[in-house]
Backbone as XML, in Angstrom:
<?xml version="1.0"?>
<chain id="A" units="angstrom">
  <residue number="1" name="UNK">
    <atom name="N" x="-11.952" y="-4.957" z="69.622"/>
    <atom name="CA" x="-11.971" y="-4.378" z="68.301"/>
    <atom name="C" x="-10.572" y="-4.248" z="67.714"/>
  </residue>
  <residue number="2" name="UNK">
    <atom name="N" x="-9.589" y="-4.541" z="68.457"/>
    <atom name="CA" x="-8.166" y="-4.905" z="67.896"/>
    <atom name="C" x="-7.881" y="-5.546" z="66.766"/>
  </residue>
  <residue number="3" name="UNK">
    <atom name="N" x="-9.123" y="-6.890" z="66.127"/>
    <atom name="CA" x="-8.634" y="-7.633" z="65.608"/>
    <atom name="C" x="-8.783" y="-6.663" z="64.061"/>
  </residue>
  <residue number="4" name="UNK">
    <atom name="N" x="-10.070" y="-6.158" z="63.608"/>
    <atom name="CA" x="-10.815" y="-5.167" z="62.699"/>
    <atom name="C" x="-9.474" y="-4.236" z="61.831"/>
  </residue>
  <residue number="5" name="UNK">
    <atom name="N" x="-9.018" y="-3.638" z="62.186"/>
    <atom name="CA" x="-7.464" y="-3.433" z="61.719"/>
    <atom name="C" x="-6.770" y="-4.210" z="60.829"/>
  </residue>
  <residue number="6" name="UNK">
    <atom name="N" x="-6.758" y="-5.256" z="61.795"/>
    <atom name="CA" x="-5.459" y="-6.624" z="61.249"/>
    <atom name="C" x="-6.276" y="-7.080" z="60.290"/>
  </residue>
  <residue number="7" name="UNK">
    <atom name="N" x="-7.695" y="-7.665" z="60.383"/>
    <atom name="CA" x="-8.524" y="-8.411" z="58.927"/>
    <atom name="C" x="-7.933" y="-7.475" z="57.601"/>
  </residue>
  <residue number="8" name="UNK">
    <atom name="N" x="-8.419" y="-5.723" z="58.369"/>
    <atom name="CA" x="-8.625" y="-4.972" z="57.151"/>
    <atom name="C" x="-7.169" y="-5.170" z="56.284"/>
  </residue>
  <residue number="9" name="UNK">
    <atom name="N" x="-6.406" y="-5.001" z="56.827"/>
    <atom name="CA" x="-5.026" y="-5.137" z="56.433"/>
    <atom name="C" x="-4.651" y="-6.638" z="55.675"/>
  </residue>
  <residue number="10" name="UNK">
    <atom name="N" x="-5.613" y="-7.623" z="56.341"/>
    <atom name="CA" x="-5.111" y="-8.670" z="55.671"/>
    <atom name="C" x="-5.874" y="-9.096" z="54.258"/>
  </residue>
  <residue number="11" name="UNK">
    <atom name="N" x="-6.804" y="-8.456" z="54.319"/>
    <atom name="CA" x="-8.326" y="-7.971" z="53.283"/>
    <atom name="C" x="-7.491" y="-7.697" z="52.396"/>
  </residue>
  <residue number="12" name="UNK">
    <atom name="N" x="-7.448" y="-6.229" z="52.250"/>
    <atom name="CA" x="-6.220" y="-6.014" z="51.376"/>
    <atom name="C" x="-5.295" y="-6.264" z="50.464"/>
  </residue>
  <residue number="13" name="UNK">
    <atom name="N" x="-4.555" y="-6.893" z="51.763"/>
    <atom name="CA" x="-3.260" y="-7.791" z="51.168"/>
    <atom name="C" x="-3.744" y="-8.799" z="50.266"/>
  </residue>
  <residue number="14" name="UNK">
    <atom name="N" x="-4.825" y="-9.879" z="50.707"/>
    <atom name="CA" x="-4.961" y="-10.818" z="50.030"/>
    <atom name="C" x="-6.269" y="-9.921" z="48.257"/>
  </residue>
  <residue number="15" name="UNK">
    <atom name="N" x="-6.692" y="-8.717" z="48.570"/>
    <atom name="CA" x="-7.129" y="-8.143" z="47.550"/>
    <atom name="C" x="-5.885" y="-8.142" z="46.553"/>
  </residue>
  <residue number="16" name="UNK">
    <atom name="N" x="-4.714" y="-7.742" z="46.590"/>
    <atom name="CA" x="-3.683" y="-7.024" z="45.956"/>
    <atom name="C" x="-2.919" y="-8.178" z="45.532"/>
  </residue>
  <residue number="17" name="UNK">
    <atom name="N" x="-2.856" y="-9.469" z="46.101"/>
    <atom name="CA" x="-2.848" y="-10.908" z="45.659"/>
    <atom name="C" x="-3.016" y="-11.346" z="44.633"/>
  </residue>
  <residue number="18" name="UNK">
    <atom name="N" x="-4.582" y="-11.346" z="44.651"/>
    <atom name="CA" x="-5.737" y="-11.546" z="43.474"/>
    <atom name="C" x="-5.700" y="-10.909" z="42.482"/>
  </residue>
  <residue number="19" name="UNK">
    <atom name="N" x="-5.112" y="-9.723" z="42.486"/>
    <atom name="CA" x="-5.157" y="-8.860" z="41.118"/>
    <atom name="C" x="-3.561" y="-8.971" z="40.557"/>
  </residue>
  <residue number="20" name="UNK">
    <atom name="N" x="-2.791" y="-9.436" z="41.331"/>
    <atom name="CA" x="-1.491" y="-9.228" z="40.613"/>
    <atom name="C" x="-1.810" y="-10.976" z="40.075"/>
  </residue>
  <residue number="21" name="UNK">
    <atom name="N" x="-2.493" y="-11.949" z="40.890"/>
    <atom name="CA" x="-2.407" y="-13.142" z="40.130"/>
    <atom name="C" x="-3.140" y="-13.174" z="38.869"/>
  </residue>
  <residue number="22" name="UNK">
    <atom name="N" x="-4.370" y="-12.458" z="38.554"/>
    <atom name="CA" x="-4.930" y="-12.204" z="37.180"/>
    <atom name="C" x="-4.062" y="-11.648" z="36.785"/>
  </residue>
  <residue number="23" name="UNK">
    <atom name="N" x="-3.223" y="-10.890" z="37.195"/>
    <atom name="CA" x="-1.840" y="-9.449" z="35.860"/>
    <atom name="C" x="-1.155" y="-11.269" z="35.277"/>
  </residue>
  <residue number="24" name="UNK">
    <atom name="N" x="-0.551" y="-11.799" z="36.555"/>
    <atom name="CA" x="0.512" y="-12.669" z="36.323"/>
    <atom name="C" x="-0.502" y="-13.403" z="35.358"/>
  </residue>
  <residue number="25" name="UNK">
    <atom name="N" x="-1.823" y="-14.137" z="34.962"/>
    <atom name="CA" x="-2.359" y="-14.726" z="34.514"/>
    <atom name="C" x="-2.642" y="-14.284" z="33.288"/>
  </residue>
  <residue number="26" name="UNK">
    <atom name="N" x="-2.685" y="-13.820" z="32.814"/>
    <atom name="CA" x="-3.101" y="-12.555" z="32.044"/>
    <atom name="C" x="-2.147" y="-12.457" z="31.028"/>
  </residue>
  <residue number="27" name="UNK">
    <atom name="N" x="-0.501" y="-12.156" z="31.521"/>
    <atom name="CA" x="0.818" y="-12.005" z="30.878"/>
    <atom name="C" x="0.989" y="-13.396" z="30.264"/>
  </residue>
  <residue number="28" name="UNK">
    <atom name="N" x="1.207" y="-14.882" z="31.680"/>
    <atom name="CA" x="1.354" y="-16.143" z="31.197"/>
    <atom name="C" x="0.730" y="-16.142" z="29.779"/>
  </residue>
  <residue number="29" name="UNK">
    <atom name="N" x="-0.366" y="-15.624" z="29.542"/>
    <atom name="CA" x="-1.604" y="-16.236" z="28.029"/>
    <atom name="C" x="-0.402" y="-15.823" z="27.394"/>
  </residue>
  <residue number="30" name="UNK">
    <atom name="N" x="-0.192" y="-14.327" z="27.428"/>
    <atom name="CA" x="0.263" y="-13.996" z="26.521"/>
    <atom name="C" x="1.533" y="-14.643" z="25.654"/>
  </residue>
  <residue number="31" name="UNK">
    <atom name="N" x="2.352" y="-14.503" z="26.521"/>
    <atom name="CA" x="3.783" y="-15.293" z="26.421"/>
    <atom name="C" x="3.766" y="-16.504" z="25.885"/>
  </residue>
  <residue number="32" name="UNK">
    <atom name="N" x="2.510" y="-17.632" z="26.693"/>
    <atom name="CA" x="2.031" y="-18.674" z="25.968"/>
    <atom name="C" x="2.118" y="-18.551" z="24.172"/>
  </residue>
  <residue number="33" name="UNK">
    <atom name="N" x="1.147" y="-18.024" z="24.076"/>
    <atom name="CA" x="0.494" y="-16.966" z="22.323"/>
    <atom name="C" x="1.718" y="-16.817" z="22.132"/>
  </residue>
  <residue number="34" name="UNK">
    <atom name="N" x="2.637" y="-16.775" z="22.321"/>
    <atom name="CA" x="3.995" y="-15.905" z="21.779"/>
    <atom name="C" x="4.598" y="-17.431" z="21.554"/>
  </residue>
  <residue number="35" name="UNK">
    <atom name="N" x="4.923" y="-18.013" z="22.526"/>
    <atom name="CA" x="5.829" y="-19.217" z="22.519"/>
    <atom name="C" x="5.430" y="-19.738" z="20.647"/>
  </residue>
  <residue number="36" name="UNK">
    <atom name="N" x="4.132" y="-20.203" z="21.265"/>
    <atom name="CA" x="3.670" y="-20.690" z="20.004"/>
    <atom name="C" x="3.982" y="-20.118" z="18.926"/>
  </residue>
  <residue number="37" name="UNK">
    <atom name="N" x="3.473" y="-18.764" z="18.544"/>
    <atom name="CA" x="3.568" y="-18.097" z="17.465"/>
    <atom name="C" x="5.268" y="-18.225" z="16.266"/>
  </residue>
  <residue number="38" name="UNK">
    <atom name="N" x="6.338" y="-18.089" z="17.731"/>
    <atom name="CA" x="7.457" y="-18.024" z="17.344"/>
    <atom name="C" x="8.126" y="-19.666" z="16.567"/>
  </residue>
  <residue number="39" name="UNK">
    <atom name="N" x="7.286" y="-20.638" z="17.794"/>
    <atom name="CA" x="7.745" y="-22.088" z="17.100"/>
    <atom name="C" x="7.459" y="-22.030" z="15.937"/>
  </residue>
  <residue number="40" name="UNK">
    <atom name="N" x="6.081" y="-21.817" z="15.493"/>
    <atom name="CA" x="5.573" y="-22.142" z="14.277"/>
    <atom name="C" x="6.284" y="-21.250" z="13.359"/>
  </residue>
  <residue number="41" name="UNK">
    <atom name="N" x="6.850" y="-20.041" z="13.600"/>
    <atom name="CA" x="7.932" y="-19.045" z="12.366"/>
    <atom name="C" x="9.060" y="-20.131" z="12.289"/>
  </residue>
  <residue number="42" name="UNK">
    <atom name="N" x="9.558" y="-20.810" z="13.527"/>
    <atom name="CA" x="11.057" y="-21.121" z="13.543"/>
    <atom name="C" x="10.776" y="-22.221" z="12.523"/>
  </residue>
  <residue number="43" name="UNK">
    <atom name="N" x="9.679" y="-23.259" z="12.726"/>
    <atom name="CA" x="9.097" y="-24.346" z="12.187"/>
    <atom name="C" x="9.168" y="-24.163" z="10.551"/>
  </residue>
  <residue number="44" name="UNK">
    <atom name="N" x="8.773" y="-22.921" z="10.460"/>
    <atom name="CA" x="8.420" y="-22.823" z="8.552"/>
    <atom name="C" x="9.700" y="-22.236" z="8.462"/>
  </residue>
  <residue number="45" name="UNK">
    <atom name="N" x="10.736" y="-21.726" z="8.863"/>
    <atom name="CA" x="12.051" y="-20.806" z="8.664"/>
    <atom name="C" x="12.673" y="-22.353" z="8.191"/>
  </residue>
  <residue number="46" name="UNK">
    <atom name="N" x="13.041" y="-23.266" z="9.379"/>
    <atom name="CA" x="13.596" y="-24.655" z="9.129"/>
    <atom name="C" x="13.309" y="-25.113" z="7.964"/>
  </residue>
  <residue number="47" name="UNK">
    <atom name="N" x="11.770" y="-25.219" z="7.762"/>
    <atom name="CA" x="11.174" y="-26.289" z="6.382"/>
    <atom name="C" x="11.546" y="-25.435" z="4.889"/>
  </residue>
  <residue number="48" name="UNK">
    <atom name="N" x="11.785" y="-23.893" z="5.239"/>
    <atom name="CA" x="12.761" y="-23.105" z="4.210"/>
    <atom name="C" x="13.426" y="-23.157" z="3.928"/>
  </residue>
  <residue number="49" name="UNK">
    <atom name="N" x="14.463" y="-23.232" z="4.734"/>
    <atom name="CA" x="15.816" y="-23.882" z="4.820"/>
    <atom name="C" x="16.494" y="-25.235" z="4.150"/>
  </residue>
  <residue number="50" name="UNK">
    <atom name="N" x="15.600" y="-26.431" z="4.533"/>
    <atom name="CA" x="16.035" y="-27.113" z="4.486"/>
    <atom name="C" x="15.448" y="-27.215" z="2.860"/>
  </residue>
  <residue number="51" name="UNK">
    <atom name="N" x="14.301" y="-26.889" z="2.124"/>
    <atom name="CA" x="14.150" y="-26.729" z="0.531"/>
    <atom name="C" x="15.403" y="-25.970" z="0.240"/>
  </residue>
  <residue number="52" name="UNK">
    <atom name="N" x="15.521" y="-25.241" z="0.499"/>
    <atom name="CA" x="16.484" y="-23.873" z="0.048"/>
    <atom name="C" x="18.200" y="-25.145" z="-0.442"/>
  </residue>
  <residue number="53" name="UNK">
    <atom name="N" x="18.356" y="-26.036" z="0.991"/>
    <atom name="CA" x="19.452" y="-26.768" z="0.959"/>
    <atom name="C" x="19.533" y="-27.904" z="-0.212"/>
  </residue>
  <residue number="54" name="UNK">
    <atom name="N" x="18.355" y="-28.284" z="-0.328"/>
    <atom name="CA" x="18.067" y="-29.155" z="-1.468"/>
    <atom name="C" x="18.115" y="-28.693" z="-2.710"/>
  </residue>
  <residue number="55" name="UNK">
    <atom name="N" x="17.558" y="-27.517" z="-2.890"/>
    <atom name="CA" x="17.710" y="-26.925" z="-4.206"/>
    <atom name="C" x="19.920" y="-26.539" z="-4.764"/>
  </residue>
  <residue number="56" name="UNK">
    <atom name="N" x="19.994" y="-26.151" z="-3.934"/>
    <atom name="CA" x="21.549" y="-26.248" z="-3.234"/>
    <atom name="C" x="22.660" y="-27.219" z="-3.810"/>
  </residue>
  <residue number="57" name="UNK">
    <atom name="N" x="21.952" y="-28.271" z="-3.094"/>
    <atom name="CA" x="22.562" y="-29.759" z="-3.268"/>
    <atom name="C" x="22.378" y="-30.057" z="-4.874"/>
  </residue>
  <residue number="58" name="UNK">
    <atom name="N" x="21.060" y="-29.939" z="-5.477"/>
    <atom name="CA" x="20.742" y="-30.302" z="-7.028"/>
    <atom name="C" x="21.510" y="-29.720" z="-7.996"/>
  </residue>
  <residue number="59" name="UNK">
    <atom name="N" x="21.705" y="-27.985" z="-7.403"/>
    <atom name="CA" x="22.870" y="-27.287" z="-8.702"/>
    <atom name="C" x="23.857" y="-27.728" z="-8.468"/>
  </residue>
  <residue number="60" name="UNK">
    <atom name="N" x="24.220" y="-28.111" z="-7.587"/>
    <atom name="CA" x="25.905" y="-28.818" z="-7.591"/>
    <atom name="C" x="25.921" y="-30.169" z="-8.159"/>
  </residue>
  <residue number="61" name="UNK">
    <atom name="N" x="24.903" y="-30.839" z="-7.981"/>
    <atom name="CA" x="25.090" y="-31.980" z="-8.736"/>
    <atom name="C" x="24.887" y="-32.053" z="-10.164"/>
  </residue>
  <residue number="62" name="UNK">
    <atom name="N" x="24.026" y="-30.654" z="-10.357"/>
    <atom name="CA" x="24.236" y="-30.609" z="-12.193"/>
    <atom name="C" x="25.525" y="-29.358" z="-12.307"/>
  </residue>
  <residue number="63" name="UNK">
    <atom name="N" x="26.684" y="-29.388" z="-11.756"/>
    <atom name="CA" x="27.536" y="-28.946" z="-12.287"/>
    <atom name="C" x="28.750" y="-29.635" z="-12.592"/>
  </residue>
  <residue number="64" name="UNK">
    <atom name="N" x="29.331" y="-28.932" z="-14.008"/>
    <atom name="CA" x="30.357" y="-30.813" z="-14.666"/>
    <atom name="C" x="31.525" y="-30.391" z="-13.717"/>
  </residue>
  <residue number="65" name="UNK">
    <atom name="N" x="32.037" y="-31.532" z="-13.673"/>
    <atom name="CA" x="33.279" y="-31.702" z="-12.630"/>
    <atom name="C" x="34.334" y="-31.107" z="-13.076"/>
  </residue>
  <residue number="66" name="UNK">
    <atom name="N" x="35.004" y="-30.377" z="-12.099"/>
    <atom name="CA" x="36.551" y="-29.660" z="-12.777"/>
    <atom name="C" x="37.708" y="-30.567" z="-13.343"/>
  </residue>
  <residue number="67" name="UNK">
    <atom name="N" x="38.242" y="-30.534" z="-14.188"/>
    <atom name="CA" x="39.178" y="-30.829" z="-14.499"/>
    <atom name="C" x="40.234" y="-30.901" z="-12.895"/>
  </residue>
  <residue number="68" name="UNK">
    <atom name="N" x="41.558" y="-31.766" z="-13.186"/>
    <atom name="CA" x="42.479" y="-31.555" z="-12.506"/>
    <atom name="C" x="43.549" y="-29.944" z="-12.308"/>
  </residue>
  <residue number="69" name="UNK">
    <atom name="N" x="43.461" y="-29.596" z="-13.565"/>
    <atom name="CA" x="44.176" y="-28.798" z="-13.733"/>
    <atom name="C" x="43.302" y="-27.052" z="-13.391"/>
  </residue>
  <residue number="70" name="UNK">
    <atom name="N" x="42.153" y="-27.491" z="-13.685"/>
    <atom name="CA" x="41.734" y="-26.419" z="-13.365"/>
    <atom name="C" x="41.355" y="-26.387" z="-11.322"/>
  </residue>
  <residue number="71" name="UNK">
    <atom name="N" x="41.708" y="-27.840" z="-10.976"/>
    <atom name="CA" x="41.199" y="-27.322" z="-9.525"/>
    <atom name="C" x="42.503" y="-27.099" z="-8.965"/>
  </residue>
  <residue number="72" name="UNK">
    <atom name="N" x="43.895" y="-27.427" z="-9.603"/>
    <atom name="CA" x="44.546" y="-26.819" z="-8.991"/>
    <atom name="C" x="44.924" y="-25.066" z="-9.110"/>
  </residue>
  <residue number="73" name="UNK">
    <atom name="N" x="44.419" y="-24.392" z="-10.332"/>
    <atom name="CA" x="44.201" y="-22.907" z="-10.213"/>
    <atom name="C" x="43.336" y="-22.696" z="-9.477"/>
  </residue>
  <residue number="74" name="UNK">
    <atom name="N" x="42.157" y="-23.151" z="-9.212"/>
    <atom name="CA" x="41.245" y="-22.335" z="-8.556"/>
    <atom name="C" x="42.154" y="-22.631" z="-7.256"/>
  </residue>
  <residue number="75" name="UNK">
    <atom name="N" x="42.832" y="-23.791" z="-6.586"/>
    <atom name="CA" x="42.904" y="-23.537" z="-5.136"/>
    <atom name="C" x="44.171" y="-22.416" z="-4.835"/>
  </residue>
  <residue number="76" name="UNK">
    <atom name="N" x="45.144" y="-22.297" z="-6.044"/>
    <atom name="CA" x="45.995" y="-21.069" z="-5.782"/>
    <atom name="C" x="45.753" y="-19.523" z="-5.893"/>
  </residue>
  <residue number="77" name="UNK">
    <atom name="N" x="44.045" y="-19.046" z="-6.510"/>
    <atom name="CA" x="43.440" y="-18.193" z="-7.109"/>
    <atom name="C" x="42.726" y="-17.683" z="-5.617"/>
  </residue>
  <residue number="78" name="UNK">
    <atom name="N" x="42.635" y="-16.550" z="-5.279"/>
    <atom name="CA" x="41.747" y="-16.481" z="-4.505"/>
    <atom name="C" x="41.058" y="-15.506" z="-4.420"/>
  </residue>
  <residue number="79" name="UNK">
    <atom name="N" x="39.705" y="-15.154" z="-4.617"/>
    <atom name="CA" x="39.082" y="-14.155" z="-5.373"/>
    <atom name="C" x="38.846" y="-12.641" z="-4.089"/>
  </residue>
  <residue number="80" name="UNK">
    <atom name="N" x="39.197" y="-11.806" z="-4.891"/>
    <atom name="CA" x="38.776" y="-10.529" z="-4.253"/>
    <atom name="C" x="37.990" y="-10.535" z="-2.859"/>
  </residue>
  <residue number="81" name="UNK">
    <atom name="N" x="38.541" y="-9.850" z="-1.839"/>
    <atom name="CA" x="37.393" y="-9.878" z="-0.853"/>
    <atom name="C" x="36.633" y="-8.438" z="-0.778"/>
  </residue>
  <residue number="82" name="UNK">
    <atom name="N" x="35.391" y="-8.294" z="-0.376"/>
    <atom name="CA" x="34.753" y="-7.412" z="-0.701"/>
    <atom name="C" x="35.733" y="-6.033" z="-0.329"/>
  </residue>
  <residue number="83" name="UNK">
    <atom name="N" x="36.235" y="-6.068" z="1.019"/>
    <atom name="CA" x="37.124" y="-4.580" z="1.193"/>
    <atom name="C" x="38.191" y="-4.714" z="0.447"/>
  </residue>
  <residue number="84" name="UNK">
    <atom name="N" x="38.607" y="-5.411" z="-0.457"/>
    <atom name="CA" x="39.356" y="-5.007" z="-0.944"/>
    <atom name="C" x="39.162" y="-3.803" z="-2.397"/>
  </residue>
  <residue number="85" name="UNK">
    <atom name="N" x="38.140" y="-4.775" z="-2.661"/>
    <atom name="CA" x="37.217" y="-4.607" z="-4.014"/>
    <atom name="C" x="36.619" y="-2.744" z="-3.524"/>
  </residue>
  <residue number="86" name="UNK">
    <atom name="N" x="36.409" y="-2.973" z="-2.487"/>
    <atom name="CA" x="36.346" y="-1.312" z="-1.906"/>
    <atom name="C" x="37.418" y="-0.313" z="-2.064"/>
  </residue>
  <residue number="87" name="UNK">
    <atom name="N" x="38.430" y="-1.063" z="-1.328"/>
    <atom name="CA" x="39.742" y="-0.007" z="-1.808"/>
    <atom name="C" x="40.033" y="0.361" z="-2.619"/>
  </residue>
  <residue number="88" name="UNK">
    <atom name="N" x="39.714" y="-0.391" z="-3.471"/>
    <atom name="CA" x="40.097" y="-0.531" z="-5.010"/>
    <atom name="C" x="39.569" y="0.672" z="-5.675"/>
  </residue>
  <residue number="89" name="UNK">
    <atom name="N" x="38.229" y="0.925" z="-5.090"/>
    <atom name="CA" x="37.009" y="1.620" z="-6.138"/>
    <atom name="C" x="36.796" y="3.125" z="-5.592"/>
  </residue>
  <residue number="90" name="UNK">
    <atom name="N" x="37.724" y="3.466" z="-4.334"/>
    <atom name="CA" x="38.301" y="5.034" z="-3.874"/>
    <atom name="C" x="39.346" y="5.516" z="-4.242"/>
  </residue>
</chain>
């Protein structure tokens, strides 16, 4: 009757197996469901993006070209940075 012990014990063990492999099975779905969920946000974020870039690209191409003289002010001009524009306004 020695052995009755050791089964029970191994009963058990392989019970406590089985239920953590349904937990682990269980979580996998989930995470699965998730993977997906997130591609398909990243998927429509991208296809946003990349309209967003196009629309982008079109106002610049309907804007008239600078003069010479004016692109050399703008590159010596350099506009306010926000903390400054802060300091400014205490």
């Amino acid at each position: 009757m020695s052995q009755s012990p050791l089964i029970d014990q191994i009963s058990e063990r392989v019970e406590r197996l089985l239920l953590r492999q349904e937990e682990l099975r269980r979580t996998n779905a989930l995470l699965t469901q998730q993977v997906r969920q997130l591609t398909h946000e990243r998927d429509s974020l991208q296809s946003r993006l990349l309209a967003a870039r196009a629309r982008v690209d079109a106002l610049i191409d309907r804007l008239p070209p600078a003069s010479a003289s004016m692109a050399g002010a703008d590159a010596t001009t350099t506009p306010p940075t926000a903390a400054a524009a802060q300091g400014k306004a205490q």
